[in-house]
VOGU-3710 file (C-alpha; in Angstrom, 3 decimals, decimal comma):
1> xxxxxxxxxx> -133,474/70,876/-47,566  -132,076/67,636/-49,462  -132,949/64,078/-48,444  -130,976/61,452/-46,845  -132,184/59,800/-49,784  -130,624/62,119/-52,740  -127,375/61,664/-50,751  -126,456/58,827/-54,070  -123,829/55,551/-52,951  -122,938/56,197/-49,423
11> xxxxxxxxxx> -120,930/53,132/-49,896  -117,381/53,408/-47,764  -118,599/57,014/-46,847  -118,069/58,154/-42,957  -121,556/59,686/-42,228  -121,874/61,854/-38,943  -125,403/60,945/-37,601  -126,732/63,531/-35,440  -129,390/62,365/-32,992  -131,375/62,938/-30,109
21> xxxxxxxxxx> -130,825/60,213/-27,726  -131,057/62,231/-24,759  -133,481/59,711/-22,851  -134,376/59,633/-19,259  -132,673/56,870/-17,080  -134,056/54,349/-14,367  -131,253/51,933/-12,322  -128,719/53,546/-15,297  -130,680/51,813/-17,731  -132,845/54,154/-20,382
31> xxxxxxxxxx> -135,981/54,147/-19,390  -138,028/55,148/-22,808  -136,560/54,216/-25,896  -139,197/55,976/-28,085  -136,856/58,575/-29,752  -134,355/56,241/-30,246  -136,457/53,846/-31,937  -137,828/56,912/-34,304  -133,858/57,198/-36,173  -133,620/53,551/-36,435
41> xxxxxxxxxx> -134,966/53,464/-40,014  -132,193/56,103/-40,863  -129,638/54,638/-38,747  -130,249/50,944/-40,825  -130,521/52,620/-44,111  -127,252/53,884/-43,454  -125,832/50,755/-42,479  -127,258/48,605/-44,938  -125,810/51,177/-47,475  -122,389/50,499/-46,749
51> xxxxxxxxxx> -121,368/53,411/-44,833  -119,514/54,309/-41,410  -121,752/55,855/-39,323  -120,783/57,971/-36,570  -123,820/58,982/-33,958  -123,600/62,102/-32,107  -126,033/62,965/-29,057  -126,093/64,902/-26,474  -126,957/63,132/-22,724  -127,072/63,515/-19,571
61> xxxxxxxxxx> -123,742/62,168/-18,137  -121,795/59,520/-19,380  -123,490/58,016/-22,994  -121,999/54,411/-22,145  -126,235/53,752/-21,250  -127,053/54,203/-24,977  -124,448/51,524/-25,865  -127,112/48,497/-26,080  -128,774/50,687/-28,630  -125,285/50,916/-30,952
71> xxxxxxxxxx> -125,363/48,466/-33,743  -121,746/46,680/-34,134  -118,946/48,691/-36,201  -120,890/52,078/-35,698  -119,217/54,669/-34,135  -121,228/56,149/-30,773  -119,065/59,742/-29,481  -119,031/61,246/-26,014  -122,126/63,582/-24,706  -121,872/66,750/-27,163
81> xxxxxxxxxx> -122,490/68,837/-24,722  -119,336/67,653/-22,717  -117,335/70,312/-24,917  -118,501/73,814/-23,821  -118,204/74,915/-27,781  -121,374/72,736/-28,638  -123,574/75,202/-27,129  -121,082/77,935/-28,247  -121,586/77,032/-31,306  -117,760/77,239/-31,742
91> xxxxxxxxxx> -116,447/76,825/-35,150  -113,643/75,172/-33,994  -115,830/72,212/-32,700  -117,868/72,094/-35,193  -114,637/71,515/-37,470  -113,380/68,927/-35,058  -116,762/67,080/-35,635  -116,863/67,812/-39,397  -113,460/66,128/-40,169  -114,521/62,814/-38,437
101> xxxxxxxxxx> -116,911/62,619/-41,642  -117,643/62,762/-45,299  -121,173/63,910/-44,862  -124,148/64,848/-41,935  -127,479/63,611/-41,403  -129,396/65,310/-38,903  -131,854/63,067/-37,351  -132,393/65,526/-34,315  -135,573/67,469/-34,983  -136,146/67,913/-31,931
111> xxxxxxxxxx> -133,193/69,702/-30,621  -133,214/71,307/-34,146  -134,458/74,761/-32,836  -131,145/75,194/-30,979  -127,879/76,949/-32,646  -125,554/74,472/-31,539  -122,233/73,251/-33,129  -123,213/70,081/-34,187  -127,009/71,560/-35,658  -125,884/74,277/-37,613
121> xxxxxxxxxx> -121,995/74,424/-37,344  -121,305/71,056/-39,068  -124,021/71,802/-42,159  -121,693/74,575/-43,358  -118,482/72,214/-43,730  -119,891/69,192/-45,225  -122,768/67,931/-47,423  -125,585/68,020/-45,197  -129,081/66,390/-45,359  -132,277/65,474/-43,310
131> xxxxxxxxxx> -132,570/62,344/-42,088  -135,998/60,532/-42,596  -137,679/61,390/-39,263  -136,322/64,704/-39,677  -138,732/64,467/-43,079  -141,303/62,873/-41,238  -141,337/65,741/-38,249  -141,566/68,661/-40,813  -144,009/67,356/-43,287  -146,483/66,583/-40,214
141> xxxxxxxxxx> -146,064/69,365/-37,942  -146,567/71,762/-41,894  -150,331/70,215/-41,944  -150,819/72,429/-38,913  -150,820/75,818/-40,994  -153,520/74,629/-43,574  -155,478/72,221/-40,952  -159,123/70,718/-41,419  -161,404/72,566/-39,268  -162,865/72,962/-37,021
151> xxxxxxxxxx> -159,074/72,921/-35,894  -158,663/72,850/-31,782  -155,713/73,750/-30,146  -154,770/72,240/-26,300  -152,513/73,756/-24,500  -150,977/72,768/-21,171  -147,939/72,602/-19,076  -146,209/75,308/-16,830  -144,345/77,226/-19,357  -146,827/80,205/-20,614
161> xxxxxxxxxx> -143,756/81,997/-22,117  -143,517/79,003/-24,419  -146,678/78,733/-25,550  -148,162/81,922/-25,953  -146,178/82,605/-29,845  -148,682/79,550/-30,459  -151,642/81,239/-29,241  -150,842/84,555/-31,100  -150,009/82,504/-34,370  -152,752/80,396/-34,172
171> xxxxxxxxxx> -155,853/82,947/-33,067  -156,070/83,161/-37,067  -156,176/79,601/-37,889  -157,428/77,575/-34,827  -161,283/77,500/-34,291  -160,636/76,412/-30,149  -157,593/77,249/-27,841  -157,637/76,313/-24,711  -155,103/76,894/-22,309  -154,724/74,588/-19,118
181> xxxxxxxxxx> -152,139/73,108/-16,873  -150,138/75,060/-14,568  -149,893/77,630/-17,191  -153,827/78,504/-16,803  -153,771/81,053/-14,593  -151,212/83,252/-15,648  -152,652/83,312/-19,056  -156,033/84,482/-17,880  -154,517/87,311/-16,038  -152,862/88,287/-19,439
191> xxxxxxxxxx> -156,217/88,936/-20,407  -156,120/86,110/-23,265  -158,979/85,308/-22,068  -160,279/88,305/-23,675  -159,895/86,255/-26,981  -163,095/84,554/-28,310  -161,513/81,403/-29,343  -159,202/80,743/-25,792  -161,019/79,036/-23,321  -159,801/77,887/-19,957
201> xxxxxxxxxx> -160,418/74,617/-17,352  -163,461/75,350/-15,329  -163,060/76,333/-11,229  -159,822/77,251/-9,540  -157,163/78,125/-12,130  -154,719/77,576/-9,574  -156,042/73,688/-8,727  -153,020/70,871/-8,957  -155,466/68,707/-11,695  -158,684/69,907/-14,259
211> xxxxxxxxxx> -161,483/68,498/-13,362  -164,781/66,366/-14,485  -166,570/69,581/-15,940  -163,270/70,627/-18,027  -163,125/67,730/-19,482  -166,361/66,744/-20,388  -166,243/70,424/-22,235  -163,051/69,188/-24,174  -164,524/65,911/-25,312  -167,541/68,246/-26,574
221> xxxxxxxxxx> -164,884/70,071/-28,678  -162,764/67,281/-29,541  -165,805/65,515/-30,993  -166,474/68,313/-33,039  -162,975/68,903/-34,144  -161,644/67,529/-37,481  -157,642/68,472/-36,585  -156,286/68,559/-33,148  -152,612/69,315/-31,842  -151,996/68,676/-28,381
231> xxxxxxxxxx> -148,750/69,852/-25,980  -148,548/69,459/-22,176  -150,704/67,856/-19,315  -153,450/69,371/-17,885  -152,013/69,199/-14,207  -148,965/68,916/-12,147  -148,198/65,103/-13,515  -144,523/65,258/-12,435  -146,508/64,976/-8,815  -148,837/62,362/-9,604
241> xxxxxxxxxx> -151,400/64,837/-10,366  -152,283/62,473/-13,929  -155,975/61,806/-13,890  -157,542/64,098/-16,186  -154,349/64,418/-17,900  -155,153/60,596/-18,158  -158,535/61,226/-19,598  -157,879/63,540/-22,152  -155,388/61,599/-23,942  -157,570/58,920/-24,183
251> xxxxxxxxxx> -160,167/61,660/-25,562  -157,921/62,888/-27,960  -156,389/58,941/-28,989  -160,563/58,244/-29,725  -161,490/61,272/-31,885  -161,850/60,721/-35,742  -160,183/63,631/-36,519  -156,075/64,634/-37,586  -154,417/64,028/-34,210  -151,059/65,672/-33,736
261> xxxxxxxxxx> -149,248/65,239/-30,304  -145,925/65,989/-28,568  -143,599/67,436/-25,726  -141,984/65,967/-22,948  -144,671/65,306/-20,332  -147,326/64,728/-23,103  -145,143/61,602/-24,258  -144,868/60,244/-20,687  -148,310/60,031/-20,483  -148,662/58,569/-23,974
271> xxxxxxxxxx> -146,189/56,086/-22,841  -148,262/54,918/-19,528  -151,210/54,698/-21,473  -149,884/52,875/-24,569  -151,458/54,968/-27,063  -148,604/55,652/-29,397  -150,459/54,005/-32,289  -153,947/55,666/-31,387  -152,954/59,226/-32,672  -152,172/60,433/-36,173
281> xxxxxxxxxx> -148,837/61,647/-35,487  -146,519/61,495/-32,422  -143,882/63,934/-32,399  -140,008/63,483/-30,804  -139,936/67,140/-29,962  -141,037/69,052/-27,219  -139,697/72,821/-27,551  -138,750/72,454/-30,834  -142,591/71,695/-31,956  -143,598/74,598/-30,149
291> xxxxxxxxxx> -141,052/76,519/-31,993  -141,424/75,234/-35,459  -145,079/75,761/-35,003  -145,124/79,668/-34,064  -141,918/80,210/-36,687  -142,440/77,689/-39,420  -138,613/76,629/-39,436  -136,384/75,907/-36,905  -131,982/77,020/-37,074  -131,717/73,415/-38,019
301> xxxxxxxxx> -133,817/73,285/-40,752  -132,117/76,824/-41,807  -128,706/75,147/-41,665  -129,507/72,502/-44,239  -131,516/74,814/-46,538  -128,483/76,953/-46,705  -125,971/74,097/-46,956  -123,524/75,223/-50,106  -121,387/71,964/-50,047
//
């Protein structure tokens, strides 16, 4: 997987910036900026090395939102996803991106674990290479397969189906799993609770929130721990249900060990509680981290490895 920076003078070249700037709106106006913000070190390296940069993004709706983020004299294309043969994967979109460019950087880790035009399409018609959050996103999420231990694992969110290719990988490596959320439950009745390592929220599985007891057992174990990765809430925080979710990321933001956090609903509660500088690493990616975690690569990552150009 080559570097954005082994890509030599990009001086005059058309670069095709691939990123994920698919942020949540409030009054039409984006709402969190925080993966934006992660490709601006690539997007200014770019600039600053004389070349015409082209961003590509998927969104939801019209892009013109993401505009304020668009330096002058770069290039910002309509929602991917607008052309059915993104998803496809169509060859003949990814061609009609490719010849907009001399080269691709894909700054999209996290929608790097989908085989879409512009993720692995593009990589095979022009010189391809990783853009430097892209580099930061792999090298952090690889320190979870030789972690310092004890190593704990936390689990939550609604999605078992997800989740449980982490629990399976990681019952070799992790000292502590546990599983909440809305997810709880149904992963008890799978009998993974048969596992000596998973551990569950204490009381009714079913409950909208954890409680006192659950968490006071986590901040035994995250006092303990010397590496920690952490995806999804602990209760139904779309609905407001955000206290112990609350308490746990504070838990997690004041342990001395590793820290490694990320997904969707884990970020918006980062976000409320300003903590983004309080944990080792903050990841973009949501279902891409869970995948890159249980697989150890992701189609994106694939598509640049294999990039003949």
């Amino acid at each position: 997987m080559k570097k954005i920076d082994e890509a030599g003078d990009l001086k005059g070249k058309r670069v095709l910036l691939r990123v994920d700037w698919n942020t949540p709106l409030s009054g039409g106006v984006v709402a969190d900026d925080f993966r934006i913000k992660a490709t601006r070190p690539t997007l200014e390296k770019l600039i600053s090395s004389g070349a015409k940069v082209i961003i590509a993004t998927h969104f939801e709706g019209n892009v013109e939102p993401l505009r304020p983020f668009v330096p002058e004299g770069v290039e910002l294309l309509p929602n991917l996803r607008d052309n059915p043969g993104e998803e496809g994967n169509s060859p003949e979109f990814a061609k009609e991106l490719a010849v907009k460019a001399d080269i691709f950087v894909n700054e999209a880790f996290s929608v790097s674990h989908r085989a879409h035009a512009s993720i692995v399409g593009v990589p095979k018609l022009l010189p391809s290479y990783a853009g430097s959050r892209f580099v930061e996103e792999f090298e952090n999420l690889s320190k979870v397969f030789s972690p310092t231990h004890p190593f704990l694992l936390l689990l939550g969110g609604a999605k078992i189906e997800t989740k449980l290719p982490l629990v399976e990988k990681f019952s070799s490596i992790a000292d502590d799993i546990f599983i909440g959320g809305a997810m709880a439950k149904r992963a008890f009745e799978m009998n993974l609770g048969y596992n000596p390592k998973v551990f569950f929220p204490t009381g009714d599985l079913s409950a909208l929130d954890a409680n006192d007891e659950t968490i006071e057992i986590l901040k035994e174990k995250i006092g303990r721990a010397g590496f920690i990765v952490w995806n999804g809430p602990l209760g139904k925080y779309e609905d407001g249900y955000v206290e112990h979710t609350h308490k746990l990321a504070l838990a997690v933001a004041a342990s001395e060990a590793h820290t490694i956090v990320g997904g969707g609903d884990t970020l918006a509660v980062i976000k409320d509680l300003d903590l983004f500088d309080k944990y080792s690493f903050v990841s973009t990616a949501g279902g891409a981290m869970l995948d890159f975690l249980a697989k150890g690569t992701l189609p994106g990552i694939v598509a640049l490895d294999s990039t003949q150009i």
